[in-house]
C-alpha positions in Angstrom: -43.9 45.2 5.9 -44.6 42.9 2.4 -41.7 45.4 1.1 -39.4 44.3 3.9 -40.0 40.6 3.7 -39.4 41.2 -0.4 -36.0 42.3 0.8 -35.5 39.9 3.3 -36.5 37.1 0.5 -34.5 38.4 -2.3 -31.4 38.3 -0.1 -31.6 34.9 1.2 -32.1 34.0 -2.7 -29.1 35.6 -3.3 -27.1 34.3 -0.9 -27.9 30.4 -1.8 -27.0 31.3 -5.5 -24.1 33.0 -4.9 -23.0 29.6 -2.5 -24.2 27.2 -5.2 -21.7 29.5 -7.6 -19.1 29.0 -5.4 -19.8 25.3 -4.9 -19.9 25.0 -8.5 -16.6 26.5 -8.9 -14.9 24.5 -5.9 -12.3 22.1 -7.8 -13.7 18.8 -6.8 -12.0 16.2 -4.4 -9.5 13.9 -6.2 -10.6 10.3 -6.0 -7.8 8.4 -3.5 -6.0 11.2 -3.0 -6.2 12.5 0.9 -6.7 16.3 2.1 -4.6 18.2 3.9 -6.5 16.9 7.3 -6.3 13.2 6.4 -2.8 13.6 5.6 -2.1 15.2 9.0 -4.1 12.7 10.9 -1.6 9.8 8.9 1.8 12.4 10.1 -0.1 11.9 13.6 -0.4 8.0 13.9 3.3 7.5 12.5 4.8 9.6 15.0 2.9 7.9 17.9 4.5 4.5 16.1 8.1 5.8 15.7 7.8 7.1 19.7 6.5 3.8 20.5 9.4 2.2 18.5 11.8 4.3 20.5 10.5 3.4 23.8 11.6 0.0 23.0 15.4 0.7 21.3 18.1 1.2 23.8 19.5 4.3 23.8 16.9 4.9 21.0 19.6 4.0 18.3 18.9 1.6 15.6 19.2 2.2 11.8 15.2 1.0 11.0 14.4 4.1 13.3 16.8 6.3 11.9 15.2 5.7 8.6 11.6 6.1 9.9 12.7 9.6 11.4 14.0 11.0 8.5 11.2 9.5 5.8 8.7 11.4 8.2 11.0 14.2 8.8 10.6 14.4 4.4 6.7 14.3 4.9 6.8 16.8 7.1 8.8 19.0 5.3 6.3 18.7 2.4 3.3 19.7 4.2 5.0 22.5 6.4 5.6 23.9 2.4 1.6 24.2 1.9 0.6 27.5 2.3 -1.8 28.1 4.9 -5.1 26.0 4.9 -4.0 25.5 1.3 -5.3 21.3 0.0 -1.7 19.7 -1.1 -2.0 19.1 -4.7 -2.3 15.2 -5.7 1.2 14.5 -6.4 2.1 16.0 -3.3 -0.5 14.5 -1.1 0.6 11.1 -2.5 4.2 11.7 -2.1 3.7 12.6 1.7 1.2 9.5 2.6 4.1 7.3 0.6 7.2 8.7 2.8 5.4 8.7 6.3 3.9 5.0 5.6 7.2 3.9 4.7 8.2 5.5 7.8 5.9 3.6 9.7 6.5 0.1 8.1 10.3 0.9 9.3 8.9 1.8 12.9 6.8 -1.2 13.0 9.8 -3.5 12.0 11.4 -1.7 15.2 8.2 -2.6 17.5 7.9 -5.8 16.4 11.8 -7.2 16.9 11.0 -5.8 20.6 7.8 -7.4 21.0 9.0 -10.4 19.9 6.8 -10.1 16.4 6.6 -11.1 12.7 8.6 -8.7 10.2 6.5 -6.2 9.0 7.9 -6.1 5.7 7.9 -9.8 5.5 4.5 -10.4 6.2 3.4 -8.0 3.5 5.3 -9.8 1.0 3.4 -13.0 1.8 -0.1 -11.2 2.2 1.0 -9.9 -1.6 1.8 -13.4 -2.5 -1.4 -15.4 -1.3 -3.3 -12.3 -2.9 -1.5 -13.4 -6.6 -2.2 -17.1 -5.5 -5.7 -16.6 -5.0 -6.7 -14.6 -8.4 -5.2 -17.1 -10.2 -7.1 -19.8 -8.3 -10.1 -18.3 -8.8 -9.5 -18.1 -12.2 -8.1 -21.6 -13.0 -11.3 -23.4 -10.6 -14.4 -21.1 -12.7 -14.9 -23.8 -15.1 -14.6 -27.0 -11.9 -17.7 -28.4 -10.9 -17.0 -29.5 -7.4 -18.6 -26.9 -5.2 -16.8 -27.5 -2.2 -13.7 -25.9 -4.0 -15.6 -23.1 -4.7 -17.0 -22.6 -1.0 -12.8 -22.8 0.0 -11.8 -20.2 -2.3 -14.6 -17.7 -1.0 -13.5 -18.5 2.4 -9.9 -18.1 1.8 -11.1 -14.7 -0.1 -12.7 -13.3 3.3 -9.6 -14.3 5.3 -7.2 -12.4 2.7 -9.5 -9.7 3.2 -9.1 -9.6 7.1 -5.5 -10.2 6.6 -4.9 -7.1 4.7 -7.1 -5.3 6.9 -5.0 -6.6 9.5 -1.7 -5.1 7.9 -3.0 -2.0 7.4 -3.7 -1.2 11.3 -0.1 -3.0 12.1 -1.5 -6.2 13.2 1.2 -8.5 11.8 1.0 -11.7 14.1 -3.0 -11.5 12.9 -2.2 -11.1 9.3 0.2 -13.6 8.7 -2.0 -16.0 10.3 -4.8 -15.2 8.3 -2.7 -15.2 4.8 -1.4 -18.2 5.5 -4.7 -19.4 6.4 -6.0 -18.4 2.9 -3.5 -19.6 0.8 -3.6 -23.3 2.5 -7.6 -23.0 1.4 -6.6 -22.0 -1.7 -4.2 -24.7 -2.7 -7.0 -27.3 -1.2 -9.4 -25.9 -4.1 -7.1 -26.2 -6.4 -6.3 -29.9 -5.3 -10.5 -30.7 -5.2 -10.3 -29.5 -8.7 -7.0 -32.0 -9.6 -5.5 -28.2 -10.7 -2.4 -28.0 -8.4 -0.2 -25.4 -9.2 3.3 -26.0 -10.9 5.7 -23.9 -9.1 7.8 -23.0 -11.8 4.5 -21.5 -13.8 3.4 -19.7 -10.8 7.1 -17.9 -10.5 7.5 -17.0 -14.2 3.8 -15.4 -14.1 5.1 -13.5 -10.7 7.9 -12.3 -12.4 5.9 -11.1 -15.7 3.8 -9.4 -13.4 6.3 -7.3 -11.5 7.9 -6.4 -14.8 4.8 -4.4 -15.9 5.2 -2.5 -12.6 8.4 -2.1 -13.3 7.4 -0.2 -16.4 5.0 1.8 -14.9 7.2 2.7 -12.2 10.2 3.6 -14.9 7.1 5.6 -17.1 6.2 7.6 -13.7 9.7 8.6 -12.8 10.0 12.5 -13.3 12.5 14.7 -13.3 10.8 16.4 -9.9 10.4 12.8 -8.6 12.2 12.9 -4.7 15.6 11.0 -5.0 14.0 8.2 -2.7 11.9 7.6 -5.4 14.5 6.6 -7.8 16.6 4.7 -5.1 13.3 2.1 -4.5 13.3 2.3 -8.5 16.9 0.8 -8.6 16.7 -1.3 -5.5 13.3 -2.8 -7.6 15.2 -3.8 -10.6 18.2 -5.1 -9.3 16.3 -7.8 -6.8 14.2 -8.6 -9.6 17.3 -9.4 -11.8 18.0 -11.7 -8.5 14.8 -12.9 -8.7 15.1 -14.2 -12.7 18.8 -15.8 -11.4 16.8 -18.1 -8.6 14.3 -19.2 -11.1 17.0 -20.2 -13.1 18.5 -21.8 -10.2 15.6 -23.9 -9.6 15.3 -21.6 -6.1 11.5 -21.3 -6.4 10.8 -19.8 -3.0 14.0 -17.6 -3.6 12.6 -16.0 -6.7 9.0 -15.7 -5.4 10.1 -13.8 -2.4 12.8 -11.5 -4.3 9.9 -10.5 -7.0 7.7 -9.5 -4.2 10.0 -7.9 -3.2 10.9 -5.7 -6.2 7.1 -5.3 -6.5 6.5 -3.5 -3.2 9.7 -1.2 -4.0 8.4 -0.4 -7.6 4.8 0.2 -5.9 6.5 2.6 -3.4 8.8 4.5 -5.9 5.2 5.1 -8.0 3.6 6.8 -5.1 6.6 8.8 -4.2 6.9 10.1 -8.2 3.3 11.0 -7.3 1.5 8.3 -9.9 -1.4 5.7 -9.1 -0.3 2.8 -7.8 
């Protein structure tokens, strides 16, 4: 009896060592880069968007769908190329989360011109742009003693939170009220500390920042980067050349909103080469 129990312990012994090996030897998860499940639950929710979208297009023809069904037609295509229960490898994972959430920004444009709704698109460039106006708030008020500036900016800073929150589960109305809620509280701080922002500083510092991710974008362009990736690349630097003509214009507004602009493409063309945004 002690001899079979021996046995029976010597196994189970084994068998813990030999899954700890194999644990051990187990590449480890890639911080921010999804699994192959994750990934397939993000395919899931944009096709429920773009069927939604087409629900409310007549005839279901309109070119913001047709772009949405072939960018998740490209994600698609890059999973179905995974062998088996195979994990995608980073650059791939990132590549198909960028394509299929492009494909449901276009959708969501779709769904909100039939609902009557903010642009998508739009609203993320002015979430983007209270989320520049508030860091440098934040910075310029550190050294004012009025606390009541201070209590604004952390307000504005949960709102911009919520707002962002709000973009990423397509709740546009929600998050452009909430941005725009931010940025007025923002501004007020910088007003309670006699720091108001001059326009013309706040553009050129936009403009300086989309240029660096410009560069990363142009440093994480590969030759086995997808072609969409290059087209954001060149759409990126061409508005941001029109960005850099309104400043010089004296069209403020003009050249923050074409910088954004550039800045999302650049961002999007980085994921697609398979880099960290």
């Amino acid at each position: 009896m002690r001899t079979h129990r021996a046995i029976i312990t010597l196994a189970l012994v084994w068998l813990l060592a030999s899954l700890g090996v194999a644990r051990a030897q187990a590449p480890p998860p890639v911080e921010g880069v999804p699994d192959a499940q994750r990934l397939r639950m993000a395919l899931e929710r944009t096709d429920r968007r773009i069927e939604m979208a087409r629900t409310l297009v007549a005839g279901g023809k309109d070119p913001a769908l047709a772009e949405a069904i072939d960018l998740q037609a490209q994600a698609r295509a890059l999973v179905d190329k995974l062998p088996g229960a195979a994990e995608p490898s980073p650059e791939t994972a990132r590549q198909v989360m960028a394509l299929s959430l492009d494909a449901r920004q276009r959708a969501d444009q779709v769904i909100a011109r039939g609902q009557g709704l903010p642009d998508p698109e739009r609203v993320s460039t002015q979430v983007d742009r209270t989320r520049e106006l508030l860091a440098d708030a934040r910075a310029r008020i550190a050294g004012c003693t009025r606390a009541r500036a201070h209590v604004l900016i952390e307000t504005a800073g949960g709102m911009q939170t919520r707002a962002e929150t709000a973009v990423a589960e397509s709740r546009y109305l929600a998050a452009l009220q909430l941005t725009l809620g931010a940025r007025e509280r923002g501004q007020r701080a910088l007003q309670i500390c006699s720091l108001e922002e001059n326009p013309t500083e706040a553009a050129e510092r936009a403009l300086q920042r989309t240029d660096l991710v410009l560069s990363r974008a142009r440093a994480a362009m590969r030759p086995g980067s997808l072609p969409r990736a290059q087209r954001l690349l060149e759409r990126a630097e061409s508005s941001q050349e029109l960005a850099r003509s309104e400043l010089r214009a004296g069209n403020i507004r003009g050249s923050l909103e074409r910088t954004q602009q550039a800045r999302g493409d650049a961002l999007r063309s980085i994921r697609l080469s398979g880099g960290i945004p």
